[in-house]
C-alpha positions as CSV (number, residue, x, y, z in Angstrom):
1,X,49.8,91.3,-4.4
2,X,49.1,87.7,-5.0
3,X,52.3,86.2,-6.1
4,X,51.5,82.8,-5.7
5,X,48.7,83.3,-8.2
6,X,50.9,85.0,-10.5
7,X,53.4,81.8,-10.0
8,X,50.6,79.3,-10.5
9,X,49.9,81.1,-14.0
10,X,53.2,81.0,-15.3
11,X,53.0,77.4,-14.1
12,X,50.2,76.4,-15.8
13,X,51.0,78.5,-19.1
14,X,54.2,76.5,-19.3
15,X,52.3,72.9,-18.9
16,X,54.3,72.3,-16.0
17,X,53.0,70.3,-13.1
18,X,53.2,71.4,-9.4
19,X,55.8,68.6,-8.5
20,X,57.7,68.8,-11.8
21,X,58.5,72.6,-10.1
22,X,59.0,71.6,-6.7
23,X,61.2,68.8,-7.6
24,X,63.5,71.4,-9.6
25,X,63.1,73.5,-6.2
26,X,64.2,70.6,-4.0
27,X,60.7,71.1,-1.9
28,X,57.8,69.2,-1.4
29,X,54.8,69.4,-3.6
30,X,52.9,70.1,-0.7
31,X,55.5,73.2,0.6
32,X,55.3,74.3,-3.0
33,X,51.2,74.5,-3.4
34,X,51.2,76.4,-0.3
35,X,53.4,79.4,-2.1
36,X,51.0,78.8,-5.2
37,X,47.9,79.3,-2.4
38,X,49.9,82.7,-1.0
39,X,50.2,80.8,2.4
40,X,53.3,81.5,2.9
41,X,56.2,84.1,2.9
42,X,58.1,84.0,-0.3
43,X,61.7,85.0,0.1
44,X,63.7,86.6,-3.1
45,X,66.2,84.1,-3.4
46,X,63.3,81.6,-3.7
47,X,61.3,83.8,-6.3
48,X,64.4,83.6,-8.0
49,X,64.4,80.2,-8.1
50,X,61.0,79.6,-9.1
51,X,61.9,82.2,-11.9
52,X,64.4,80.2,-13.5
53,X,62.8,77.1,-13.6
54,X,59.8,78.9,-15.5
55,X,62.5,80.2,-17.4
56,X,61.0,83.8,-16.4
57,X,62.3,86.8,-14.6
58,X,61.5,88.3,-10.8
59,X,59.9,91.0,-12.5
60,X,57.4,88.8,-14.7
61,X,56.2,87.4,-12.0
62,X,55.1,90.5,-9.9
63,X,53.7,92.5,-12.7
64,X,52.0,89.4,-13.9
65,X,48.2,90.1,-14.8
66,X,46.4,86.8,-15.0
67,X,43.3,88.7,-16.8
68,X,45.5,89.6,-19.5
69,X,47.5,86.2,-20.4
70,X,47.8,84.5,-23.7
71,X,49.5,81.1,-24.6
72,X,50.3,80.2,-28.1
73,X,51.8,77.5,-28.9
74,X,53.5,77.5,-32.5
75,X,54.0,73.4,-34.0
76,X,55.6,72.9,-37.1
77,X,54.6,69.3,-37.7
78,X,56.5,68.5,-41.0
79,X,59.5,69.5,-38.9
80,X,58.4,68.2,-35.0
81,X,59.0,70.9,-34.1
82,X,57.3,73.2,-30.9
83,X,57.4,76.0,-29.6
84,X,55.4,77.9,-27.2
85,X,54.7,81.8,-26.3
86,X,53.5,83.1,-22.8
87,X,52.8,87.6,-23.1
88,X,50.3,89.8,-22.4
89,X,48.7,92.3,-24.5
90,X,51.0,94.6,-23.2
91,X,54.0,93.1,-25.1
92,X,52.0,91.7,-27.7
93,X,53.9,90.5,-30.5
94,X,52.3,90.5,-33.4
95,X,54.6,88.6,-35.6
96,X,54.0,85.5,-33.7
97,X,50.4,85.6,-33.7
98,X,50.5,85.9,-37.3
99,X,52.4,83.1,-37.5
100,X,50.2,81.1,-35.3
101,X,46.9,81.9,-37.4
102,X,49.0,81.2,-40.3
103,X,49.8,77.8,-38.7
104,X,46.0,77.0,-38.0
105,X,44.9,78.1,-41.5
106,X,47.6,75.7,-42.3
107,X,46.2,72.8,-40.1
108,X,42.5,73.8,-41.4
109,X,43.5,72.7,-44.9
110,X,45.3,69.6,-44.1
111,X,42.4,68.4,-42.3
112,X,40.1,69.2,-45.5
113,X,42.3,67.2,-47.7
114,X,41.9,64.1,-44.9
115,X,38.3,64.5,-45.3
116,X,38.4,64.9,-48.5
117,X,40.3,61.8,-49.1
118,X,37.9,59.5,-46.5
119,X,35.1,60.0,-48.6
């Protein structure tokens, strides 16, 4: 099981940088990229950590699979207001993605009307 990998995805998903995550852990980037890269025995209280600051659980970690990840991210700019959404088709939610289309549909038309109004 790659772990690290799993970690790095989550990571990533979240927009979070690799020091941004060790800092939280109180580690060095350097001792953190090496759990990312599987180099190094992960201990559970660690996983744990890492967990809460990608606001995950243990379990979402390990049964993480990185061929199956989505990341919407729903922006409701009238309001400035984001939010984001990391599944898998597994727990797919479809009331979410539905609001996401209708988001972009929404983002499709303001655009029109700026290119409208241009020429």
């Amino acid at each position: 099981m790659e772990v690290g990998k799993n970690i790095k995805q989550l990571r990533e998903l979240k927009n979070l940088t690799q020091s941004y995550v060790a800092n939280q852990l109180n580690m060095s980037v350097g001792g953190y990229s090496k759990i990312e890269r599987d180099e190094t025995e992960i201990s559970v209280k660690k996983l744990e950590q890492i967990a809460a600051v990608l606001q995950t659980d243990i379990r979402s970690i390990l049964e993480l699979d990185t061929d199956k990840v989505f990341n919407i991210q729903l922006k409701q700019a009238d309001k400035g207001v984001q939010s984001g959404y990391v599944g898998s088709q597994k727990n797919f939610d479809s009331e979410i993605f539905e609001r996401y289309i209708h988001q972009l549909k929404e983002e499709n038309e303001f655009l029109r009307e700026l290119i409208k109004r241009k020429e």
